[in-house]
C-alpha positions as CSV (number, residue, x, y, z in Angstrom):
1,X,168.3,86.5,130.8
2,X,167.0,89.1,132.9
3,X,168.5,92.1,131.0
4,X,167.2,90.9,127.7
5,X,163.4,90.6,129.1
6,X,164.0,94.1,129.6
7,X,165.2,95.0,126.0
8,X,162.1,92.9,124.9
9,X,159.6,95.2,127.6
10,X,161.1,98.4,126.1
11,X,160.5,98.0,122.7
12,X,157.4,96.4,122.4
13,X,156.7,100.2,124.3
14,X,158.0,101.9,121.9
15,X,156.8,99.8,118.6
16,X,153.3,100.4,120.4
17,X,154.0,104.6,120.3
18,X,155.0,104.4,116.8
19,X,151.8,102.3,115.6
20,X,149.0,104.3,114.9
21,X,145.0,103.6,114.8
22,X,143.2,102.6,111.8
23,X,139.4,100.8,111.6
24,X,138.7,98.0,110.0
25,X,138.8,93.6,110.1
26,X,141.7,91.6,110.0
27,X,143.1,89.6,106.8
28,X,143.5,86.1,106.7
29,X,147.7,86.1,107.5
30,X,147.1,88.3,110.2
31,X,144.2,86.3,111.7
32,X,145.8,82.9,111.2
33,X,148.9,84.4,113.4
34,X,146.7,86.2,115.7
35,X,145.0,82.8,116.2
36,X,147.5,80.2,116.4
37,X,150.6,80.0,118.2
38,X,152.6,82.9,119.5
39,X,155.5,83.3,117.0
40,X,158.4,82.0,117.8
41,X,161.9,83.4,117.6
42,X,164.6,81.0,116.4
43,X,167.6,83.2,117.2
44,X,169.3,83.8,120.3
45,X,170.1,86.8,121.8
46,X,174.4,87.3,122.9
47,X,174.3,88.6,126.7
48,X,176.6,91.3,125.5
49,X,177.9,92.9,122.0
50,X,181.6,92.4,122.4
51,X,182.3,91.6,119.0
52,X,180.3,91.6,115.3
53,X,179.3,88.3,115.8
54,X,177.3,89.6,118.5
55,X,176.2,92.3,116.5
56,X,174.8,90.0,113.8
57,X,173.1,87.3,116.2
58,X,171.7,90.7,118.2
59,X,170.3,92.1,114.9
60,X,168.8,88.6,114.0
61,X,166.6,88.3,117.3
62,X,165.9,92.2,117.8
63,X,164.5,92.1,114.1
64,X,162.7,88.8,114.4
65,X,160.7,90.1,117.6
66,X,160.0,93.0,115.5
67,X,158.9,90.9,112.9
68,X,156.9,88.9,115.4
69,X,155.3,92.2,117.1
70,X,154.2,93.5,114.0
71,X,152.5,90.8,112.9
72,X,150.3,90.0,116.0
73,X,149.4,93.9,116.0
74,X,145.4,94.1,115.4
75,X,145.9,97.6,114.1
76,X,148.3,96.7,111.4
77,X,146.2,93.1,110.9
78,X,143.1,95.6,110.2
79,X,144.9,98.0,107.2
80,X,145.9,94.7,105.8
81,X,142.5,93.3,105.1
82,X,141.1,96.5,104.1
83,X,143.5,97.8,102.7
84,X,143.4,101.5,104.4
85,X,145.5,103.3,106.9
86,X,144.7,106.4,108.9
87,X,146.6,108.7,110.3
88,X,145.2,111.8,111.9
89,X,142.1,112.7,110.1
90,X,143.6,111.5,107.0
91,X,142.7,107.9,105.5
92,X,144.9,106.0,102.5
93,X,143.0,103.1,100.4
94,X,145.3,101.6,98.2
95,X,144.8,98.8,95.6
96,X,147.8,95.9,95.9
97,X,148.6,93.2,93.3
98,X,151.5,90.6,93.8
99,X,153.1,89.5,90.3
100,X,155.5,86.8,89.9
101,X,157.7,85.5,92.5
102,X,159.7,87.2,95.1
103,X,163.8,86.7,94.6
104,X,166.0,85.5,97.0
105,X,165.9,89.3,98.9
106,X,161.7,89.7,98.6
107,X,159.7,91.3,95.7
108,X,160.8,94.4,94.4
109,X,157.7,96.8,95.4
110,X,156.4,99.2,92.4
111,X,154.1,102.1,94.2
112,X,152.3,103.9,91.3
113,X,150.2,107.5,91.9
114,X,147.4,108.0,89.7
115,X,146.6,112.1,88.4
116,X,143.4,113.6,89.2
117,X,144.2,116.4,92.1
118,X,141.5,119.4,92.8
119,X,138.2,118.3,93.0
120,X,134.4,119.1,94.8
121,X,133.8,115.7,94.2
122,X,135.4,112.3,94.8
123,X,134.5,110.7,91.4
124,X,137.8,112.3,89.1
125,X,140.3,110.9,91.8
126,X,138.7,107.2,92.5
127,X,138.9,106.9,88.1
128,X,141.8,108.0,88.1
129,X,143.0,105.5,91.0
130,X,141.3,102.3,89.2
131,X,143.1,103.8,86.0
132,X,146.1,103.3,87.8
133,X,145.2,100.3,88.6
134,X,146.1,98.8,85.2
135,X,148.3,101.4,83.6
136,X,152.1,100.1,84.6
137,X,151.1,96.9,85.6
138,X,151.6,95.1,82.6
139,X,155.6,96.4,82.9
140,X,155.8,94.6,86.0
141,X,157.2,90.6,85.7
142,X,157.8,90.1,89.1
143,X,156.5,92.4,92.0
144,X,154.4,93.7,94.1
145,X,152.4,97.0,92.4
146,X,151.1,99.0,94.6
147,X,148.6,102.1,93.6
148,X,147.5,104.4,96.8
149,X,144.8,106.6,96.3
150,X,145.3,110.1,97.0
151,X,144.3,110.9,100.8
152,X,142.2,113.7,100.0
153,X,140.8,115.3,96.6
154,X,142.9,118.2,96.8
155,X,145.8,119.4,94.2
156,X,148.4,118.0,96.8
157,X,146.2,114.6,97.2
158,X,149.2,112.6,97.5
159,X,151.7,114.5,99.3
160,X,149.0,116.4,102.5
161,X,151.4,116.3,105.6
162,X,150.0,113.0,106.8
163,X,150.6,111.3,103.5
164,X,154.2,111.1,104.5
165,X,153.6,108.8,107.8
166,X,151.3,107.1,105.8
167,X,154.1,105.8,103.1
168,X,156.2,104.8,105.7
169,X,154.0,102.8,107.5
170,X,153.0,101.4,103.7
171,X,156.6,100.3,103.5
172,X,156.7,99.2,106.6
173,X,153.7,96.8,106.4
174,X,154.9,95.7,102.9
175,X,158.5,94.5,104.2
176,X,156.5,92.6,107.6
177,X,153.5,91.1,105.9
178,X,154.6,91.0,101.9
179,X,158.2,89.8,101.8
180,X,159.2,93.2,100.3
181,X,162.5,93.5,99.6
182,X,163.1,97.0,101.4
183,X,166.1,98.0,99.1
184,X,163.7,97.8,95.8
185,X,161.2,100.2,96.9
186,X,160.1,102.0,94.0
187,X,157.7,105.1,93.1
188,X,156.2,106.5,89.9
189,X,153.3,108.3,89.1
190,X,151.5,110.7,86.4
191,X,150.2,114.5,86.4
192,X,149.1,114.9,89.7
193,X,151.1,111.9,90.7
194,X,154.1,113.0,88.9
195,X,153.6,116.2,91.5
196,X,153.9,113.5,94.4
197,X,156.7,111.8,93.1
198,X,158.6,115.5,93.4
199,X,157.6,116.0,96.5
200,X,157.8,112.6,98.7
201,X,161.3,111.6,97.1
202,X,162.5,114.9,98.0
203,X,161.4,113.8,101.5
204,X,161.9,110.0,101.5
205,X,164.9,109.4,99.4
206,X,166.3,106.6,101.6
207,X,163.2,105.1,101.4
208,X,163.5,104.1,97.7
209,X,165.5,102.3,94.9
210,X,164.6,104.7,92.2
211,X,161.7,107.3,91.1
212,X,160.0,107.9,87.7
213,X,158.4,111.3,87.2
214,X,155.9,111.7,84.6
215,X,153.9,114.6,83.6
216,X,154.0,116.7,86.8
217,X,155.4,120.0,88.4
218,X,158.1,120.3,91.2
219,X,156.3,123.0,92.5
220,X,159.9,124.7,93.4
221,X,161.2,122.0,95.7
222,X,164.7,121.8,96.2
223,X,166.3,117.8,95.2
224,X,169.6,117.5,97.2
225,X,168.4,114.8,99.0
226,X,168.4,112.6,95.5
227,X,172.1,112.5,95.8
228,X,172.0,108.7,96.3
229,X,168.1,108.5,94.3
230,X,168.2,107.8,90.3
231,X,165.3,109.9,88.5
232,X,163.4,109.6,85.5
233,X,161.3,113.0,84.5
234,X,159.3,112.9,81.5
235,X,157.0,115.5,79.8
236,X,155.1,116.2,76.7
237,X,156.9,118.5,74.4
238,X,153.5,120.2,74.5
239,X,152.3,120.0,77.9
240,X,152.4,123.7,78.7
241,X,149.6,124.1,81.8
242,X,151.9,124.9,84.5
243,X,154.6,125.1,82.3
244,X,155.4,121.6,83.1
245,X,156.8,120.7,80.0
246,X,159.2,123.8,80.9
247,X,160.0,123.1,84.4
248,X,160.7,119.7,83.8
249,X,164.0,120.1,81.3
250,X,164.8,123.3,84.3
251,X,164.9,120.3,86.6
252,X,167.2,118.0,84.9
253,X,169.3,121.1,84.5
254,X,169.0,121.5,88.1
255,X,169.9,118.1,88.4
256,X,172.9,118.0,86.4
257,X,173.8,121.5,88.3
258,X,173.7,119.2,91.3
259,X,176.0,116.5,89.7
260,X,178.6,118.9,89.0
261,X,178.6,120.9,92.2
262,X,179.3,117.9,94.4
263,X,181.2,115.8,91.8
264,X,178.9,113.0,91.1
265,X,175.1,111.4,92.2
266,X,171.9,112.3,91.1
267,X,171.5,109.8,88.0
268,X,168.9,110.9,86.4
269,X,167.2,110.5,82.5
270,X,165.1,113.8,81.0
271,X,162.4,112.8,78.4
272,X,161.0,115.8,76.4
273,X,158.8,113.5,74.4
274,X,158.4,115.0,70.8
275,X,154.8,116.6,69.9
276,X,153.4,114.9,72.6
277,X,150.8,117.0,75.0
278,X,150.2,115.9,78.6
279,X,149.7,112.7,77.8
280,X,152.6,109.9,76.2
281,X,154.1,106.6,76.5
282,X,155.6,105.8,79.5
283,X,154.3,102.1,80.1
284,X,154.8,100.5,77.0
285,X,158.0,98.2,75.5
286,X,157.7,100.4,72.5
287,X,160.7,103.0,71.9
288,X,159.6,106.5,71.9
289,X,160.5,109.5,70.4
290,X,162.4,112.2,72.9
291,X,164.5,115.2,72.4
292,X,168.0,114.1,72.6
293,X,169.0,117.2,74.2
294,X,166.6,118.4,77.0
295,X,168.6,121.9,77.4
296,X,169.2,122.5,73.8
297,X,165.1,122.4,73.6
298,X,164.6,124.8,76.6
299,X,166.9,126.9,75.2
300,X,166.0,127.1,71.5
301,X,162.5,125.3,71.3
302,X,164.2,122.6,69.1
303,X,166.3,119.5,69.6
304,X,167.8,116.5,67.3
305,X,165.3,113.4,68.3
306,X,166.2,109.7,69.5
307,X,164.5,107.2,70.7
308,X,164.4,105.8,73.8
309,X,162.7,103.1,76.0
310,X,160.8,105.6,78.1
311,X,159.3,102.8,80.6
312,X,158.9,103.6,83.8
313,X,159.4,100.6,85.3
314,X,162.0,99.3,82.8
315,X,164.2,102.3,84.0
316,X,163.6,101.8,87.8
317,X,163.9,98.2,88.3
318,X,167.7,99.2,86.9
319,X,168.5,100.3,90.1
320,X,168.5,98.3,93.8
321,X,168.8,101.4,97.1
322,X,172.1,101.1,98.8
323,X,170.7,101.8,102.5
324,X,174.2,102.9,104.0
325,X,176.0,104.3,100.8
326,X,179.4,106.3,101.6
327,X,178.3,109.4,100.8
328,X,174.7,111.5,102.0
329,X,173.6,115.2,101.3
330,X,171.1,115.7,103.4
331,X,168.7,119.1,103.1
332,X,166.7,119.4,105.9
333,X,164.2,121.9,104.8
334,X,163.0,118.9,103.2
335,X,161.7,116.6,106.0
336,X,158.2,116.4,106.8
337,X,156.6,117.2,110.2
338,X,154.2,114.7,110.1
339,X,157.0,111.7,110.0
340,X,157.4,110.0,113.6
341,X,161.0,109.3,112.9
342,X,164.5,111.5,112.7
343,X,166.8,109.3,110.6
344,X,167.9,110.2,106.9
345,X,170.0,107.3,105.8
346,X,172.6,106.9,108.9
347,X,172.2,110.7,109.7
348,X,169.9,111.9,112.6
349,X,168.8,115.5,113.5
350,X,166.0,116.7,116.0
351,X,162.8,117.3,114.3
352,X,163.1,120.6,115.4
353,X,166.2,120.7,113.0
354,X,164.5,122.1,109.7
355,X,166.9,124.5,107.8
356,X,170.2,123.7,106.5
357,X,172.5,121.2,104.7
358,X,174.7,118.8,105.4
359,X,177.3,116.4,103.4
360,X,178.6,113.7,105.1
361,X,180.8,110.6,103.9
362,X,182.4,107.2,106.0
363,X,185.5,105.9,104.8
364,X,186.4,102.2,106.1
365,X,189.6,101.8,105.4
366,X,190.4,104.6,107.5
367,X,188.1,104.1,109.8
368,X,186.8,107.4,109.6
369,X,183.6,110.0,109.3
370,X,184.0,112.9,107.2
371,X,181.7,115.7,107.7
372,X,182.2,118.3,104.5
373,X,179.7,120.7,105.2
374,X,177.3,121.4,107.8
375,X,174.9,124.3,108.0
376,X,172.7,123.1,110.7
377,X,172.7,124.6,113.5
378,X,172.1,122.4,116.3
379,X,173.1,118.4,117.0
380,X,173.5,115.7,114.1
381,X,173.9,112.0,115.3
382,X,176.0,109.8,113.1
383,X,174.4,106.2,113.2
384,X,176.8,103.8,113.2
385,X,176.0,100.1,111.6
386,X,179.2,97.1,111.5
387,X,178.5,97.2,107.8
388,X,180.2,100.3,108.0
389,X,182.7,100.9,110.3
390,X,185.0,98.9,112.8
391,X,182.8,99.8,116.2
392,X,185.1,98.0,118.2
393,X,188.5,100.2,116.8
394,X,188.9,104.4,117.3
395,X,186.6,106.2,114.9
396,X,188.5,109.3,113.6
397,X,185.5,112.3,112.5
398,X,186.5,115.4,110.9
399,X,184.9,118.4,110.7
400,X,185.2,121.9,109.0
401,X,186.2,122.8,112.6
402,X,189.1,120.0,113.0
403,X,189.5,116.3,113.8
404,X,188.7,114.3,116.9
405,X,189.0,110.5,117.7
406,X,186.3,108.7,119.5
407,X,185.6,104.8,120.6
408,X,182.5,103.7,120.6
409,X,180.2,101.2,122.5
410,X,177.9,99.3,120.8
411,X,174.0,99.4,122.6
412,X,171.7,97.3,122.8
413,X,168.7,99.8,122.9
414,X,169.8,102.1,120.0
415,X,169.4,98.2,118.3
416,X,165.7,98.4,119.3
417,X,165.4,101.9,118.7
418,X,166.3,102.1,115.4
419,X,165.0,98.6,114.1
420,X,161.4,100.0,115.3
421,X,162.2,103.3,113.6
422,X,161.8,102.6,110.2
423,X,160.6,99.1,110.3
424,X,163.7,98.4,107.9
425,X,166.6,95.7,109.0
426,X,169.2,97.6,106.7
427,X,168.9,100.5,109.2
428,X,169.6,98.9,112.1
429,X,172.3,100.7,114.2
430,X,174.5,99.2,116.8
431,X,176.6,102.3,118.3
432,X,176.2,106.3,117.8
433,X,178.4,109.8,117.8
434,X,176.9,113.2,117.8
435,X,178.8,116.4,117.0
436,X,177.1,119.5,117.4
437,X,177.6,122.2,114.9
């Protein structure tokens, strides 16, 4: 198995590149497996991908020595026990409770930001983290909730350009070490959180399940990349600093601007909660009181009410991520330049690549990619996984420029490649065509 020692040499190379340092000890998992035996891998590698049976058992053993590399990493070992990462100059504590038991796919994972934001001291954010602490836990039955505390006391304290590295390599070590069911990732947070919810799922999209935004600003960001994302934004009817109460109802316009522009996507709920200021119900069972119509309000300052149940975590536990769903808009003067990898869903640019759109769709029964729209100007790789198309039949892409047919040959290194990427088996990808626009 010569070939295959070589596979396992070149991505334990380049899972080492993509870890980065952090200080600390090491928890007790970690220690027991540093400790004890090496971990073993019960699948076997096929000496060739000749089929999707091949495919599969390939996928099984390349994510299982992932699995097994993570784990024995003293770096990663460390941020477990202490519960920190670092990246740069820029260090993320969180706080982690596990609720309940995991379902047959792993525990749905509930990442909540606390508010707090400008500050000369670090006493207003570190309340406001152990308020978050508390404040939707009681709305999770089974998870894991999660509550980061913002990486610096700034009014962007949860979304500074290493925060983004830093929420991947979160999800990351919650999938390896938690048994975190990667396709119920979910993120909510209030006031200054609310402003990192805006930000990072305009960033991170195919990292999550769903979003709730409470009580924050967009702080003009574009949202096509929610195409594939539900939303929840809720504001005070009151809450006029920033004119967040304002922008919010502008956004689920914008939102629903969205849905009828590309003829679906972007679910999404807009709660103008009646009389309330900044702060309302978002956490409790209770029904509350919202305008019915969010655009009537902005419009005329008055709605019809209804009630609702506002929950946060009642309205994203709804929804479970489809990692290769048929359809992506993809806006990349959205990505983050801090983020080690180049993937959005099964799309890939450069990160050089920062201005532009593009809408892209597969189709299996005809075995086909359908580009709609591309204003990038430069390379986009389609990643291609067997869950989507035939790999081993002609793959038909069209373009705005025309049609061309194409075989391709599935890889064992684009396997390692992307399985170390995103620390995520749903985006592992066995073959690859790139079309320059």
């Amino acid at each position: 198995m010569k070939s295959i020692w070589k596979k396992k040499t070149w991505t334990a190379a380049l899972i080492a590149c993509l870890l980065f340092v952090t200080a600390c000890g090491k928890s007790p998992a970690a220690e027991e497996d540093a400790e004890g035996d090496e971990l073993q891998n019960p699948y076997t590698m096929p000496d060739s991908l000749e089929n999707n049976e091949d495919i599969e058992n390939a996928r099984k053993y390349i994510w299982q020595e992932y699995l097994n590399q993570v784990k024995n990493d003293e770096a990663r070992a460390e941020e477990i026990k202490n519960r920190a990462m670092t990246f740069g100059e820029a260090t993320m504590k969180y706080g982690i409770l596990v609720l309940g038991d995991p379902g047959e796919s792993g525990y749905p994972v509930y990442i909540a930001l606390h508010g707090g934001g400008q500050s000369d001291t670090p006493t207003m954010n570190d309340s406001q983290w152990m308020q978050m602490g508390m404040y939707y836990k009681d709305s999770v039955r089974n998870g894991i909730y999660v509550y980061p505390r913002g990486v610096r006391d700034t009014w962007d304290c949860h979304f500074n350009p290493e925060s983004y590295p830093l929420y991947d390599r979160l999800i990351e070590n919650l999938i390896a070490f938690y048994d975190a069911d990667p396709n119920r990732i979910y993120l909510t947070g209030f006031s200054a959180g609310g402003d990192g919810v805006y930000a990072i799922v305009a960033k991170m999209a195919d990292r999550f399940g769903a979003a709730n935004m409470s009580a924050g600003h967009p702080n003009g960001l574009p949202l096509w990349n929610l195409y594939n994302m539900p939303i929840q934004l809720q504001v005070g009817e009151k809450d006029a600093d920033y004119d967040r109460n304002i922008c919010t109802a502008q956004y689920g316009l914008l939102l629903d601007s969205y849905q009828e522009q590309l003829g679906g996507g972007y679910i999404h709920n807009t709660y103008i909660h009646k009389g309330a200021g900044h702060n309302f119900y978002d956490n409790t069972g209770a029904r509350q009181k919202v305008m019915e119509d969010s655009a009537q309000w902005l419009e005329t300052g008055e709605s019809p009410v209804v009630e609702v149940n506002a929950n946060a975590v009642r309205f994203m536990e709804q929804y479970v991520r489809d990692p290769l769903p048929e359809r992506v808009v993809w806006d990349l003067s959205q990505r983050a330049d801090q983020r080690t990898g180049e993937s959005f869903y099964w799309l890939r640019a450069d990160r050089q690549l920062t201005e532009g759109r593009i809408i892209a769709s597969y189709d299996r029964e005809s075995n086909s990619v359908n580009v709609e729209e591309c204003s990038v100007a430069g390379e986009i790789t389609i990643l291609l996984s067997n869950d989507m198309l035939d790999l081993f039949s002609p793959i038909t892409i069209n373009t705005p420029a025309g049609s061309q047919t194409v075989t391709v040959t599935p890889d064992f290194d684009l396997l390692y490649e992307t399985t170390a990427e995103r620390g995520d088996y749903n985006y592992q990808f066995a073959a690859k065509i790139t079309v320059t626009f």
